[in-house]
C-alpha positions, 0 to 999 in steps of 0.5 A: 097555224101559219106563218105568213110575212108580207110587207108594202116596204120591203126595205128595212133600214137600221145603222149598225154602227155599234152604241148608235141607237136606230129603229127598225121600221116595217109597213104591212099591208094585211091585203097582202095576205092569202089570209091573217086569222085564228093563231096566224103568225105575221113576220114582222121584223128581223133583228140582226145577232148583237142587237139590244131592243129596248122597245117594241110598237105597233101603229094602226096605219088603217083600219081593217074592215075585217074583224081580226086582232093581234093577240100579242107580239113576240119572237121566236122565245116568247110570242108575248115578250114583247106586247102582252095585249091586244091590239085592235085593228078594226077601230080607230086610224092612228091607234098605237100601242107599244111594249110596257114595263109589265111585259116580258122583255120590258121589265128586263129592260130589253133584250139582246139577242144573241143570235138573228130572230125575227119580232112577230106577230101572233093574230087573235081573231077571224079573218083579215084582208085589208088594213096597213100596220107599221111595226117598229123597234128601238134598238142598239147594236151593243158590240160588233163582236155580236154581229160577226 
């Protein structure tokens, strides 16, 4: 099992201003990789200590030719806790899925994480070497107490 990131954005734009809400948004280029297949873990986001997540999404920007899925989204707690689902990126264009009430952290409401960990991506199927995702997450940073 591997843990991989690869990005076409490298930026990562967020205000951290506290009790402002704003998203952390990644593009990943799945041709970017050596390989993303069985039990690869891709390294999405990073979430900064002292923010909340209320949400998490996943945007199938193109499709990959290949014939890999991501088996669920996560962090470094809980590789599900965030999406509990597959998620296809081998057939339609434009296909989103986002993190529902009967996930882990979303039947809590979110999460604030306490100390900096990153939202990933654990890979369910085969092989990849192209289509493009974007991975995002709705957040709050809760107190600049958190982020010192």
């Amino acid at each position: 099992m591997a843990t991989t990131t690869f990005y076409t954005d490298t930026t990562q734009a967020m205000s951290l201003e506290r009790n402002q809400p704003f998203i952390i948004k990644k593009t990943i280029d799945l041709s970017l990789s050596v390989t993303a297949g069985t039990t690869d873990t891709i390294t999405a986001l990073n979430i900064p200590k002292g923010v909340f997540v209320h949400k998490v999404g996943v945007h199938v920007v193109t499709v990959s030719t290949g014939t890999a899925d991501i088996d669920s989204v996560g962090d470094g707690d809980d590789p599900n806790g965030w999406i509990d689902a597959d998620i296809e990126l081998t057939s339609t264009a434009n296909n989103s899925i986002i993190s529902i009430p009967t996930d882990a952290y979303p039947v809590l409401g979110g999460k604030l994480y306490l100390v900096a960990d990153t939202i990933d991506l654990l890979m369910k199927t085969a092989v990849t070497t192209n289509g493009t995702i974007e991975v995002w997450a709705l957040c709050h940073m809760m107190d600049n107490l958190y982020s010192a």
